[in-house]
mmCIF file of the N, C-alpha and C atoms, coordinates in Angstrom:
data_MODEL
# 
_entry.id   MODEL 
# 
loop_
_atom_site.group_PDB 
_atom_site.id 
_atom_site.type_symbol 
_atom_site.label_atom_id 
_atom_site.label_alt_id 
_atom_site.label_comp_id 
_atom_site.label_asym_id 
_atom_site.label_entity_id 
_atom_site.label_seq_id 
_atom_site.pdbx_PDB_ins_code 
_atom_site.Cartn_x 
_atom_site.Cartn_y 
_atom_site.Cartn_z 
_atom_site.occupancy 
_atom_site.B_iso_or_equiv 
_atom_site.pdbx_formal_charge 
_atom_site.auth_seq_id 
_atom_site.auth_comp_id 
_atom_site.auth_asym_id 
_atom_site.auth_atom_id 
_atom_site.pdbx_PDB_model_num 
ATOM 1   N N  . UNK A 1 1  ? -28.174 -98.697  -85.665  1.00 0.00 ? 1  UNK A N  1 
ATOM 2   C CA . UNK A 1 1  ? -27.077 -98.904  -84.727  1.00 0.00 ? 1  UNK A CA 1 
ATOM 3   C C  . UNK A 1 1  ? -27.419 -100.015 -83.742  1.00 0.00 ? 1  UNK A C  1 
ATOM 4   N N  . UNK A 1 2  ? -28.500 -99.840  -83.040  1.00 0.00 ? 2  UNK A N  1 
ATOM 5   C CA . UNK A 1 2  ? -28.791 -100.994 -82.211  1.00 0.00 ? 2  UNK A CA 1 
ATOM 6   C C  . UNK A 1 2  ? -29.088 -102.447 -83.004  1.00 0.00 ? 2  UNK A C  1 
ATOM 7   N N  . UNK A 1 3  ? -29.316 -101.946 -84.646  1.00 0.00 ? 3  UNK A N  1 
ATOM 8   C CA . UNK A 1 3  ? -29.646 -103.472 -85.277  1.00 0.00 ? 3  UNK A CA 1 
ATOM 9   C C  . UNK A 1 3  ? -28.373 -104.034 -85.068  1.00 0.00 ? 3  UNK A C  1 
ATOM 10  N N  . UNK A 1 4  ? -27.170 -103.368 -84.993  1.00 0.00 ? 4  UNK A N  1 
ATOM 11  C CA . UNK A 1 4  ? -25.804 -103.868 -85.482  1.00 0.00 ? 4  UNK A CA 1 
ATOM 12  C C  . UNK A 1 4  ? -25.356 -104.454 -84.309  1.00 0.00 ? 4  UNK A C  1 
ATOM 13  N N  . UNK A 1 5  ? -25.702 -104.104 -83.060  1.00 0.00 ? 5  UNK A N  1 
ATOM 14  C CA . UNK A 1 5  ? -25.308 -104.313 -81.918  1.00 0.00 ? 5  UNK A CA 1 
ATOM 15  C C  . UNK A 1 5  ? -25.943 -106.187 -81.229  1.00 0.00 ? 5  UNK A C  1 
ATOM 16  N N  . UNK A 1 6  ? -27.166 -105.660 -82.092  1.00 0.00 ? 6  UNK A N  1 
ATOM 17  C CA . UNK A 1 6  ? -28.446 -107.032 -81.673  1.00 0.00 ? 6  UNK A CA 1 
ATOM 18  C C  . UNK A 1 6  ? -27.740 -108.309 -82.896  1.00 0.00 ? 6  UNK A C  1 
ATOM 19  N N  . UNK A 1 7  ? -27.401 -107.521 -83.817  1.00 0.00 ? 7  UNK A N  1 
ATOM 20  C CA . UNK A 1 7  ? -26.714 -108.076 -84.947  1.00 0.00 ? 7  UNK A CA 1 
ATOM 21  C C  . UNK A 1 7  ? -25.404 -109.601 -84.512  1.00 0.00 ? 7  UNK A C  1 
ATOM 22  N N  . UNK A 1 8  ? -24.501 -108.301 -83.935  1.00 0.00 ? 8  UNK A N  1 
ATOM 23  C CA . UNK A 1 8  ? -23.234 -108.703 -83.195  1.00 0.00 ? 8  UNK A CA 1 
ATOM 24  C C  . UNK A 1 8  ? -23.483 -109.776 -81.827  1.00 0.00 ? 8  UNK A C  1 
ATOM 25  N N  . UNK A 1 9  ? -24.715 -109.323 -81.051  1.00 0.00 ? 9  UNK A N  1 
ATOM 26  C CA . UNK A 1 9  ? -24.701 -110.394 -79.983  1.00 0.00 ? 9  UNK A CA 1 
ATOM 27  C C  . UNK A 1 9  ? -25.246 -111.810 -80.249  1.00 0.00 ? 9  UNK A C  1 
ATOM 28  N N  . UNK A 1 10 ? -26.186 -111.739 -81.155  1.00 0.00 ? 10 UNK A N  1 
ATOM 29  C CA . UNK A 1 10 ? -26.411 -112.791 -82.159  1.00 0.00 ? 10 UNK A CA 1 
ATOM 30  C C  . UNK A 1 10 ? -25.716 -113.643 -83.046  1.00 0.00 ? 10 UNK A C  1 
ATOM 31  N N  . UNK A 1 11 ? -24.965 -113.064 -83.542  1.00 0.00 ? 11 UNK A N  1 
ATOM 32  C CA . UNK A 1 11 ? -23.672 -113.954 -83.860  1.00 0.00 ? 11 UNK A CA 1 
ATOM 33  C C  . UNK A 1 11 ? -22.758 -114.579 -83.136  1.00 0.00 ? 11 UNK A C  1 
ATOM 34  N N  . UNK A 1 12 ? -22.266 -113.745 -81.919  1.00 0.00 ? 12 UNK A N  1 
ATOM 35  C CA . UNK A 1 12 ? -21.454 -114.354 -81.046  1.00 0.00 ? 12 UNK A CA 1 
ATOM 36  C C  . UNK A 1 12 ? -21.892 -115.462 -80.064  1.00 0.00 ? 12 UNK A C  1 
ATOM 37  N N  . UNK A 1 13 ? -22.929 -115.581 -79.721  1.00 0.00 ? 13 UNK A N  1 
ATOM 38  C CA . UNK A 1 13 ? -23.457 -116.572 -79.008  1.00 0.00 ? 13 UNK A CA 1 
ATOM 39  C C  . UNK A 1 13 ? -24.116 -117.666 -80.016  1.00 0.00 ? 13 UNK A C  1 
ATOM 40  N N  . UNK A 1 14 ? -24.317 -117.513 -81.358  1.00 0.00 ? 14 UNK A N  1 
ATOM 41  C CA . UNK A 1 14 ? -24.395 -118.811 -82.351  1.00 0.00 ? 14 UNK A CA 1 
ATOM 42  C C  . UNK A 1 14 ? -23.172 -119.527 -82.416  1.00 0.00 ? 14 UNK A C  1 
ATOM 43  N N  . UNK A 1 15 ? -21.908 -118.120 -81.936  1.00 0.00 ? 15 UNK A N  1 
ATOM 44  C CA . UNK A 1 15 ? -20.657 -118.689 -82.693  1.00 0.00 ? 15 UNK A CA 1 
ATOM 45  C C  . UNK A 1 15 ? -19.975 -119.769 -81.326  1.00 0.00 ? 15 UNK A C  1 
ATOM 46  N N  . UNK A 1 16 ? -20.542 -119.188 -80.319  1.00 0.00 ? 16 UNK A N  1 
ATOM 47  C CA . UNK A 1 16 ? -20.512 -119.741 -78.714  1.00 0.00 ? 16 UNK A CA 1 
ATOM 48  C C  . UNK A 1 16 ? -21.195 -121.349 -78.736  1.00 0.00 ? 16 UNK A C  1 
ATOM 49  N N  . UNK A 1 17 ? -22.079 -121.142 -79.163  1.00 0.00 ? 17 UNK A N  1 
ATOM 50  C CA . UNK A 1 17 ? -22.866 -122.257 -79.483  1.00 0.00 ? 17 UNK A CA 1 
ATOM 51  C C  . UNK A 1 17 ? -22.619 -124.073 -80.240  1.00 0.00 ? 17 UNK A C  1 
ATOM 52  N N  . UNK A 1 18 ? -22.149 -123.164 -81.401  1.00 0.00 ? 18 UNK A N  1 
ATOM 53  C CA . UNK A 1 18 ? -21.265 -124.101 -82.460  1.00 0.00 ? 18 UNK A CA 1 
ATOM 54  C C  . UNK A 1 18 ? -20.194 -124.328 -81.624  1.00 0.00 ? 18 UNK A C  1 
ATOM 55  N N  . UNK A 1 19 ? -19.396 -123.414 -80.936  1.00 0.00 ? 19 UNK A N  1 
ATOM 56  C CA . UNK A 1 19 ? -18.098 -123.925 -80.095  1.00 0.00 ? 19 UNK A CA 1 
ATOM 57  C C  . UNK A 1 19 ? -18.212 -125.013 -79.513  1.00 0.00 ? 19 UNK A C  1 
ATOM 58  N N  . UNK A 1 20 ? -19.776 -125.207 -78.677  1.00 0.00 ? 20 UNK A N  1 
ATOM 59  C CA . UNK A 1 20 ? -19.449 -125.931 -77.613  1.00 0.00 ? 20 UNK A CA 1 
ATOM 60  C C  . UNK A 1 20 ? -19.633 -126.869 -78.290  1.00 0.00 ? 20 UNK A C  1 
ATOM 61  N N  . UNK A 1 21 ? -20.463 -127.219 -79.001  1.00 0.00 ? 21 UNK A N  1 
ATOM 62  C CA . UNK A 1 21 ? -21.220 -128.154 -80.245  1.00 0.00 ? 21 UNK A CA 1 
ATOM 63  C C  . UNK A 1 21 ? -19.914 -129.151 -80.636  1.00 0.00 ? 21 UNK A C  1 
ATOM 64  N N  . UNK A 1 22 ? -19.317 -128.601 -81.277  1.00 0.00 ? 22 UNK A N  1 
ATOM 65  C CA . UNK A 1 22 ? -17.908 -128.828 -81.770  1.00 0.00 ? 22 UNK A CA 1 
ATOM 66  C C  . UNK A 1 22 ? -17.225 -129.647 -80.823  1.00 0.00 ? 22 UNK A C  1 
ATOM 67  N N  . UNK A 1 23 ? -16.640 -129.096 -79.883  1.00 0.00 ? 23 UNK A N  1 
ATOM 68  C CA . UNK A 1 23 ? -15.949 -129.306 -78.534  1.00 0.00 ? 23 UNK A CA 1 
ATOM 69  C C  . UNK A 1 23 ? -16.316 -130.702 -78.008  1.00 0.00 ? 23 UNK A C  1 
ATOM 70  N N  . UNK A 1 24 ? -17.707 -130.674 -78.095  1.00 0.00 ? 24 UNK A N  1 
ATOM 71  C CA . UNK A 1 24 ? -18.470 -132.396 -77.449  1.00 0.00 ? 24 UNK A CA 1 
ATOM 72  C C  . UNK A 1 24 ? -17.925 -133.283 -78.348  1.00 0.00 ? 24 UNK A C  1 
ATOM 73  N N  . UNK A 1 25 ? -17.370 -133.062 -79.590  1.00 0.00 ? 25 UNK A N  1 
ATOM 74  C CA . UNK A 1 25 ? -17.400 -134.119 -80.505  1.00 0.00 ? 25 UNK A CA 1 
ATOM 75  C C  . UNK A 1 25 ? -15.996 -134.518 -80.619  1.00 0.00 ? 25 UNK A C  1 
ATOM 76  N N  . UNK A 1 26 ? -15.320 -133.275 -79.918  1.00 0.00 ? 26 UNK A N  1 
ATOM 77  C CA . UNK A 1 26 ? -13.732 -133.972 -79.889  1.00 0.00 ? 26 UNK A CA 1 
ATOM 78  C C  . UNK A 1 26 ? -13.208 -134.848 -79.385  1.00 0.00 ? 26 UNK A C  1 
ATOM 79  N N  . UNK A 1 27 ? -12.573 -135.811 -79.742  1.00 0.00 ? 27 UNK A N  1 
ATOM 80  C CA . UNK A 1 27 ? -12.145 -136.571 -78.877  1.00 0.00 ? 27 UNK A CA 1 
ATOM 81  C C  . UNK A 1 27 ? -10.501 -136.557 -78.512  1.00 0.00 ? 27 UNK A C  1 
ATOM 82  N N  . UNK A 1 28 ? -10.349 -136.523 -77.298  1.00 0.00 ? 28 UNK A N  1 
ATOM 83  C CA . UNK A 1 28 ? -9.320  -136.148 -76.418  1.00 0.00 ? 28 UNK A CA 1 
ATOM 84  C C  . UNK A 1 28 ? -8.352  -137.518 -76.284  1.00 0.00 ? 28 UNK A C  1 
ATOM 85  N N  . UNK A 1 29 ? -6.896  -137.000 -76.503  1.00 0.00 ? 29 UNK A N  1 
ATOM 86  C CA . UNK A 1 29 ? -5.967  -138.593 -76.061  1.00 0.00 ? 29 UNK A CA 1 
ATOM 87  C C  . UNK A 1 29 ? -6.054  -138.806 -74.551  1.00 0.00 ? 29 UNK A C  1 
ATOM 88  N N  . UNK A 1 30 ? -5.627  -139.752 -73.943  1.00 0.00 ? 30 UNK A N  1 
ATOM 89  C CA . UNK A 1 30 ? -5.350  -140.224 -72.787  1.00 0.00 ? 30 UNK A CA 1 
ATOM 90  C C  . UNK A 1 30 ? -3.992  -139.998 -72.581  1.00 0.00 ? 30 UNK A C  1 
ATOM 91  N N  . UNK A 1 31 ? -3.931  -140.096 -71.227  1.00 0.00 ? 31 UNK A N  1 
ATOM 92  C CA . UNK A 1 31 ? -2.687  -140.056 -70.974  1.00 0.00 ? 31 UNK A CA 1 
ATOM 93  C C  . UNK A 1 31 ? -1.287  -140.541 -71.361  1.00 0.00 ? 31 UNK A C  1 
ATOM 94  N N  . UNK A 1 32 ? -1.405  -141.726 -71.708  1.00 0.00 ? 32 UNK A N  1 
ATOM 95  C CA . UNK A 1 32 ? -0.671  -142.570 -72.461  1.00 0.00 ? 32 UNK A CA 1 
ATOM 96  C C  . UNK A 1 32 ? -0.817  -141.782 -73.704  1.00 0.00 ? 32 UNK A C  1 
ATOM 97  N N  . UNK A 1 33 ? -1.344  -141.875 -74.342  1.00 0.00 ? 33 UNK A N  1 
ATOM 98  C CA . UNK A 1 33 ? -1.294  -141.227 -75.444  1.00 0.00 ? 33 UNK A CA 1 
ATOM 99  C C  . UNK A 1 33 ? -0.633  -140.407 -75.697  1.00 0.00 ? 33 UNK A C  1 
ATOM 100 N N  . UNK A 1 34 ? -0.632  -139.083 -74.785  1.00 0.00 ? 34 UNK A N  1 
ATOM 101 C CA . UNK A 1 34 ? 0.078   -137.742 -75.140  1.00 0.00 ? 34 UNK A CA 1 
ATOM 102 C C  . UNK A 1 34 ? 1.750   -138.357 -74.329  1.00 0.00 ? 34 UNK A C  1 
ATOM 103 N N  . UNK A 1 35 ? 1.654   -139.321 -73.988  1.00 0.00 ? 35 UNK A N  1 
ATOM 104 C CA . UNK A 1 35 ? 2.999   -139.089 -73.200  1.00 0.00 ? 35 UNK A CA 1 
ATOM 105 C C  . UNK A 1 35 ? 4.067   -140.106 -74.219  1.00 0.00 ? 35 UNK A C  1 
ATOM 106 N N  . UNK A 1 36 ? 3.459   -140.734 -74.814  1.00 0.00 ? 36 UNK A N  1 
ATOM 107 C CA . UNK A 1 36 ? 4.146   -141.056 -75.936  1.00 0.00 ? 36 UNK A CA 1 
ATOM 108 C C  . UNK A 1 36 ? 4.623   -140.794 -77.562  1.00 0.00 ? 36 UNK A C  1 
ATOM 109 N N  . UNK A 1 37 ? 3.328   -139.766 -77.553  1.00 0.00 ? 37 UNK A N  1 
ATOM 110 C CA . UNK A 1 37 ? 3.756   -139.210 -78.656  1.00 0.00 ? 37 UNK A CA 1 
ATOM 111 C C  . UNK A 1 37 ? 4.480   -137.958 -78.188  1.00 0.00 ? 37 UNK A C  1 
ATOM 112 N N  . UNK A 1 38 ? 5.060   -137.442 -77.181  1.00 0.00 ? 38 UNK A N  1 
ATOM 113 C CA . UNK A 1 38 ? 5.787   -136.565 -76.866  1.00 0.00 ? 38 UNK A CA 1 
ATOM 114 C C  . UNK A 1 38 ? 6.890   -136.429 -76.423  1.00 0.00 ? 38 UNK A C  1 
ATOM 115 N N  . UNK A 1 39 ? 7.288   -138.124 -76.400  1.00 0.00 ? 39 UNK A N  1 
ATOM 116 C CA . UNK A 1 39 ? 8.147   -138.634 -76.331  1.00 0.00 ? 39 UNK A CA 1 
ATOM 117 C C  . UNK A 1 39 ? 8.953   -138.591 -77.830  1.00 0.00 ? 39 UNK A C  1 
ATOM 118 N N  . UNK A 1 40 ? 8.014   -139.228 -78.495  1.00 0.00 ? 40 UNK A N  1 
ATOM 119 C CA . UNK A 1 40 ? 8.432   -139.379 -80.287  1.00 0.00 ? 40 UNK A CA 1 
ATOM 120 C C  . UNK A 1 40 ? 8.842   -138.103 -80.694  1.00 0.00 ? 40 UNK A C  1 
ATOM 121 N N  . UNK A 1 41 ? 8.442   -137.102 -80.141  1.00 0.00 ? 41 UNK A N  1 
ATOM 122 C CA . UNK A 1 41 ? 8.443   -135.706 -80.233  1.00 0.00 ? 41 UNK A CA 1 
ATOM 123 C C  . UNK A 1 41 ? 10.229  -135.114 -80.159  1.00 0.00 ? 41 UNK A C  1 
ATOM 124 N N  . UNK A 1 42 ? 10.543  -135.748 -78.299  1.00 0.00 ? 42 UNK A N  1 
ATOM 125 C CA . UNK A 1 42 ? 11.726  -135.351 -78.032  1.00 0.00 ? 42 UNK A CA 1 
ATOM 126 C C  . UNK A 1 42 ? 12.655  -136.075 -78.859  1.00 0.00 ? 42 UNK A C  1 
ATOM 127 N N  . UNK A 1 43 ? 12.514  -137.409 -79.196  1.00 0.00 ? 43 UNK A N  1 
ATOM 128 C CA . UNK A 1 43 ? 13.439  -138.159 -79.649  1.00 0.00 ? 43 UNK A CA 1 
ATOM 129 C C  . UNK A 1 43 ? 13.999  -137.551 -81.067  1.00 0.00 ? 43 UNK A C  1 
ATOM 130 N N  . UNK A 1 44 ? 12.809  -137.027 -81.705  1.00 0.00 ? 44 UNK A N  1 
ATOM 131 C CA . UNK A 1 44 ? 12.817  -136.730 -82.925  1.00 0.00 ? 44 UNK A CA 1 
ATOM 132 C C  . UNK A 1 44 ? 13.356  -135.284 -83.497  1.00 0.00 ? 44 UNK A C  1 
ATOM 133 N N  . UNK A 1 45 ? 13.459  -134.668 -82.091  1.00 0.00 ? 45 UNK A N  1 
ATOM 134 C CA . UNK A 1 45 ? 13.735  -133.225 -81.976  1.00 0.00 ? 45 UNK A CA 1 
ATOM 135 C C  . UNK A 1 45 ? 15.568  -134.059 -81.650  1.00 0.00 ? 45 UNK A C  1 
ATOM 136 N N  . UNK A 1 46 ? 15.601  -134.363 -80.855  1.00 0.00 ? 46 UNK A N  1 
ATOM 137 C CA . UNK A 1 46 ? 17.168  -134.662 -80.283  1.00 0.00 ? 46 UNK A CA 1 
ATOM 138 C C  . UNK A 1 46 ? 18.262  -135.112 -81.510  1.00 0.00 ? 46 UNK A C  1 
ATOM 139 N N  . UNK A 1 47 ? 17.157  -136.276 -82.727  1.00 0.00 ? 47 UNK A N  1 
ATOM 140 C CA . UNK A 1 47 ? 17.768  -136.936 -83.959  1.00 0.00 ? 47 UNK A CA 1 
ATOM 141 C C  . UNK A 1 47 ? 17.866  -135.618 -84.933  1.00 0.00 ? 47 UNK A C  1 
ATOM 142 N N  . UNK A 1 48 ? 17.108  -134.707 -85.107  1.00 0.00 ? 48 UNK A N  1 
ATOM 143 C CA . UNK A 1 48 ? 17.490  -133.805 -85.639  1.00 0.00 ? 48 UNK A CA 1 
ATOM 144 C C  . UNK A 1 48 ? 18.179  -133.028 -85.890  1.00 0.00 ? 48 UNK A C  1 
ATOM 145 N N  . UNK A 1 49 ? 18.252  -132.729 -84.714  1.00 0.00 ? 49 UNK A N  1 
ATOM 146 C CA . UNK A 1 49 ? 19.719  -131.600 -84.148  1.00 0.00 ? 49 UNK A CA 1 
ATOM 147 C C  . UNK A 1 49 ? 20.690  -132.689 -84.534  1.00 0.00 ? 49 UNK A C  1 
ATOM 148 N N  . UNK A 1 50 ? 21.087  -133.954 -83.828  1.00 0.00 ? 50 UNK A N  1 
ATOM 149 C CA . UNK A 1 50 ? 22.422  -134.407 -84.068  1.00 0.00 ? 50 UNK A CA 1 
ATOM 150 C C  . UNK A 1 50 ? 22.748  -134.030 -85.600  1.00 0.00 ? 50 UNK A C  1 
ATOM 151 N N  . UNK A 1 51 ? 21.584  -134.585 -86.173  1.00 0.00 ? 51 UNK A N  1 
ATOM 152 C CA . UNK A 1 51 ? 22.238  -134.685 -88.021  1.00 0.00 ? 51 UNK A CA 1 
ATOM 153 C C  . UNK A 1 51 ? 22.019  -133.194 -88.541  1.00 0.00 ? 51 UNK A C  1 
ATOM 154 N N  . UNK A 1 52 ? 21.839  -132.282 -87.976  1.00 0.00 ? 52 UNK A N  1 
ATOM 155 C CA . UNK A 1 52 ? 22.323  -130.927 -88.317  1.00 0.00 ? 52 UNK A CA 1 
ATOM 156 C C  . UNK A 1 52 ? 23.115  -130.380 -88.099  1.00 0.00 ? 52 UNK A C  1 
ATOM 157 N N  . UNK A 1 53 ? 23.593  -131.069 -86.952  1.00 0.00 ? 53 UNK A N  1 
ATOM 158 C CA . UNK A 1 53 ? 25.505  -130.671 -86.133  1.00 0.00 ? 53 UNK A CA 1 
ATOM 159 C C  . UNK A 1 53 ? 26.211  -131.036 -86.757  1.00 0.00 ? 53 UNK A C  1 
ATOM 160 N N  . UNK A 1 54 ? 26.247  -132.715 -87.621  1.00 0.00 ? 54 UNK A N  1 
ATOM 161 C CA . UNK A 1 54 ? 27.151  -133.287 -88.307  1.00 0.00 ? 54 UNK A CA 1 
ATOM 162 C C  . UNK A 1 54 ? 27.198  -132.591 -89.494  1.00 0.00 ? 54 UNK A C  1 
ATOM 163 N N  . UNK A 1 55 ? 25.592  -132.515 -89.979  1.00 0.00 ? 55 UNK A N  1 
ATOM 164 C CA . UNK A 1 55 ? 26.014  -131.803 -91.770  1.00 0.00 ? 55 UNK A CA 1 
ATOM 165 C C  . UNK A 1 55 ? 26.410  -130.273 -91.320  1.00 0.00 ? 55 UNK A C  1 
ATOM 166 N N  . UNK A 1 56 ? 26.308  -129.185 -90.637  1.00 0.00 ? 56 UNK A N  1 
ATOM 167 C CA . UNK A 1 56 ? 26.880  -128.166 -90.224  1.00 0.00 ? 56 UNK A CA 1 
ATOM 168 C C  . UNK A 1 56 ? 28.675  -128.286 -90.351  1.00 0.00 ? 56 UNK A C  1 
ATOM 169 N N  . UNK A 1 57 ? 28.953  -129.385 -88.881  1.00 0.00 ? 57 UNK A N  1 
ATOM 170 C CA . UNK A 1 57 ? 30.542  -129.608 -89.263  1.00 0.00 ? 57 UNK A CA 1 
ATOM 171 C C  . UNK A 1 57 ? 30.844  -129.762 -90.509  1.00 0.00 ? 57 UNK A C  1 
ATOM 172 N N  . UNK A 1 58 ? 30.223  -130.663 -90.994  1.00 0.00 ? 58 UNK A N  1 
ATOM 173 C CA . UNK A 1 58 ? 31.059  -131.099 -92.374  1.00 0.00 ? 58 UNK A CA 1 
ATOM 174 C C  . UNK A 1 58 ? 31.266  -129.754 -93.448  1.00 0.00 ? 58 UNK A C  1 
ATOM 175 N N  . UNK A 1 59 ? 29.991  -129.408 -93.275  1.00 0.00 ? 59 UNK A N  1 
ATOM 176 C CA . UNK A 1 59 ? 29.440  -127.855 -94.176  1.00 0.00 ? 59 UNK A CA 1 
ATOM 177 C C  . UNK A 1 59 ? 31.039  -127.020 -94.065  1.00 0.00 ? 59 UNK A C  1 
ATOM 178 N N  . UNK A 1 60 ? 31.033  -126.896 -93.213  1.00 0.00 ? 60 UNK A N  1 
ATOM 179 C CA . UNK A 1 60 ? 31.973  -125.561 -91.906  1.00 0.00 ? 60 UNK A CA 1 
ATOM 180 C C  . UNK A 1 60 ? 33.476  -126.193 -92.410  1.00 0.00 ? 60 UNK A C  1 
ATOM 181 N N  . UNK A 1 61 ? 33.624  -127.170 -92.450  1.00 0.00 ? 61 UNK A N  1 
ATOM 182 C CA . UNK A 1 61 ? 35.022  -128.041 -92.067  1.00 0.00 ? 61 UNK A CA 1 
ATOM 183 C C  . UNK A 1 61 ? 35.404  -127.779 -93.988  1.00 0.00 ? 61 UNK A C  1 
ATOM 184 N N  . UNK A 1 62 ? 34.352  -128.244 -94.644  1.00 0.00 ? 62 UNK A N  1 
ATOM 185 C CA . UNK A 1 62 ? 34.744  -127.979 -96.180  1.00 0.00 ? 62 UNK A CA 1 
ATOM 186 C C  . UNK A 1 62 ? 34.668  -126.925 -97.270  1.00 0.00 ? 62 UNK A C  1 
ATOM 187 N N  . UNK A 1 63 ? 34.021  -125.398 -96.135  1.00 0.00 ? 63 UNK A N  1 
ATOM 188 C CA . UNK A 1 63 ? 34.172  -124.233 -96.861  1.00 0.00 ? 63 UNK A CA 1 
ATOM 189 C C  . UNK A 1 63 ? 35.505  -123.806 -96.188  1.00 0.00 ? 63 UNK A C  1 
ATOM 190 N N  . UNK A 1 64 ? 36.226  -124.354 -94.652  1.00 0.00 ? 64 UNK A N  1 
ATOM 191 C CA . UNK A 1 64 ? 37.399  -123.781 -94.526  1.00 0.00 ? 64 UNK A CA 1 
ATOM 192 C C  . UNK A 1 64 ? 38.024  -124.349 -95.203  1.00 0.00 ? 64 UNK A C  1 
ATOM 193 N N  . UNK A 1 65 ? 38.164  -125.244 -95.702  1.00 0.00 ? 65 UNK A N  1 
ATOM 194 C CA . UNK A 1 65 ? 39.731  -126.329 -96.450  1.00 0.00 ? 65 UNK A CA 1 
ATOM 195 C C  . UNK A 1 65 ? 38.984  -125.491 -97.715  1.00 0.00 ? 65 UNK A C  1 
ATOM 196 N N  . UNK A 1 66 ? 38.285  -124.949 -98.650  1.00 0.00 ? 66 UNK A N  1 
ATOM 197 C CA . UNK A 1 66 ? 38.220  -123.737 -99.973  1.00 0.00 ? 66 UNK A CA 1 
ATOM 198 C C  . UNK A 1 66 ? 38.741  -122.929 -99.214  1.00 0.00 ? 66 UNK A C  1 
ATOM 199 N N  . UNK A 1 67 ? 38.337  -121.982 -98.556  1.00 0.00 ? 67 UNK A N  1 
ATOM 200 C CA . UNK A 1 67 ? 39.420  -120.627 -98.152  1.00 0.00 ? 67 UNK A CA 1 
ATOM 201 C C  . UNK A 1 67 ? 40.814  -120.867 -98.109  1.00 0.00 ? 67 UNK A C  1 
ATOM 202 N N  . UNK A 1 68 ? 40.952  -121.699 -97.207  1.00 0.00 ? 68 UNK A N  1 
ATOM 203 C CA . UNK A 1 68 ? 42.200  -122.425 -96.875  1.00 0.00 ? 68 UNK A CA 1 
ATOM 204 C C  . UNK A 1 68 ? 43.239  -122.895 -98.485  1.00 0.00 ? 68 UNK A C  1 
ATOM 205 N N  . UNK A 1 69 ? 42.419  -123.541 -99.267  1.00 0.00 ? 69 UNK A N  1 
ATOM 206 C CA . UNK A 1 69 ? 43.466  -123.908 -100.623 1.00 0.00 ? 69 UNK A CA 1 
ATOM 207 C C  . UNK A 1 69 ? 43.321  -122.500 -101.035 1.00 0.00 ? 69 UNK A C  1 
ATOM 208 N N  . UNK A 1 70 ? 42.392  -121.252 -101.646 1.00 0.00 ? 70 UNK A N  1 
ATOM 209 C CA . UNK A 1 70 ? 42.593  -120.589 -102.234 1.00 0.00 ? 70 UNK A CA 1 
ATOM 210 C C  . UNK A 1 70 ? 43.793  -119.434 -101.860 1.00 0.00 ? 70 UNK A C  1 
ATOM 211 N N  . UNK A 1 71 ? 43.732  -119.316 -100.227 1.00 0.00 ? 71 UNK A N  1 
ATOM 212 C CA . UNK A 1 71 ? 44.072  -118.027 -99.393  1.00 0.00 ? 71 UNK A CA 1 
ATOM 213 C C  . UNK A 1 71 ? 45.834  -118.809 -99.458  1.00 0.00 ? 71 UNK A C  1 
ATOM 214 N N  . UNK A 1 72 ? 45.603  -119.943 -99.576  1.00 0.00 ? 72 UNK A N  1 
ATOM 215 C CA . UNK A 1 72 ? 47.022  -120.413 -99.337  1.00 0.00 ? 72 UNK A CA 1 
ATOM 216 C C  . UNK A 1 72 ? 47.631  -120.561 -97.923  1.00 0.00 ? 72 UNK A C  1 
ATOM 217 N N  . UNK A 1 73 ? 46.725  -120.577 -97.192  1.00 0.00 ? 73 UNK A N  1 
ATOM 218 C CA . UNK A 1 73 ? 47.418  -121.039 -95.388  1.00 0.00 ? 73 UNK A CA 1 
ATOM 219 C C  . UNK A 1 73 ? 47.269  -122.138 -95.271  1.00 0.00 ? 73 UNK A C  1 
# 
């Protein structure tokens, strides 16, 4: 039981270890950086939606004109 315990704290602080290890080697954007690609982000989120509103309408607009010819209104 205590091997498992000595086991467990041993691992977690290798795994602590490698974290930080890791972490030094990342390299981080600048400011500019994140503020432009998060920009590309919104733009790309905003172009999306539009052309899902349009193919939606169109979607919407040409299953009512089928109900519409079949139902006869």
């Amino acid at each position: 039981m205590a091997a498992d315990v000595k086991a467990w704290v041993d691992g977690t602080k290798g795994y602590v270890n490698d974290l930080r290890l890791e972490m030094r080697r990342v390299t981080w954007p600048n400011r500019k950086q994140v503020e432009s690609t998060t920009a590309v982000v919104i733009i790309s989120v905003f172009a999306f939606a539009a052309y899902f509103a349009v193919i939606d309408s169109l979607l919407r607009k040409g299953t009512n004109a089928i109900f519409s010819f079949f139902t006869g209104r």
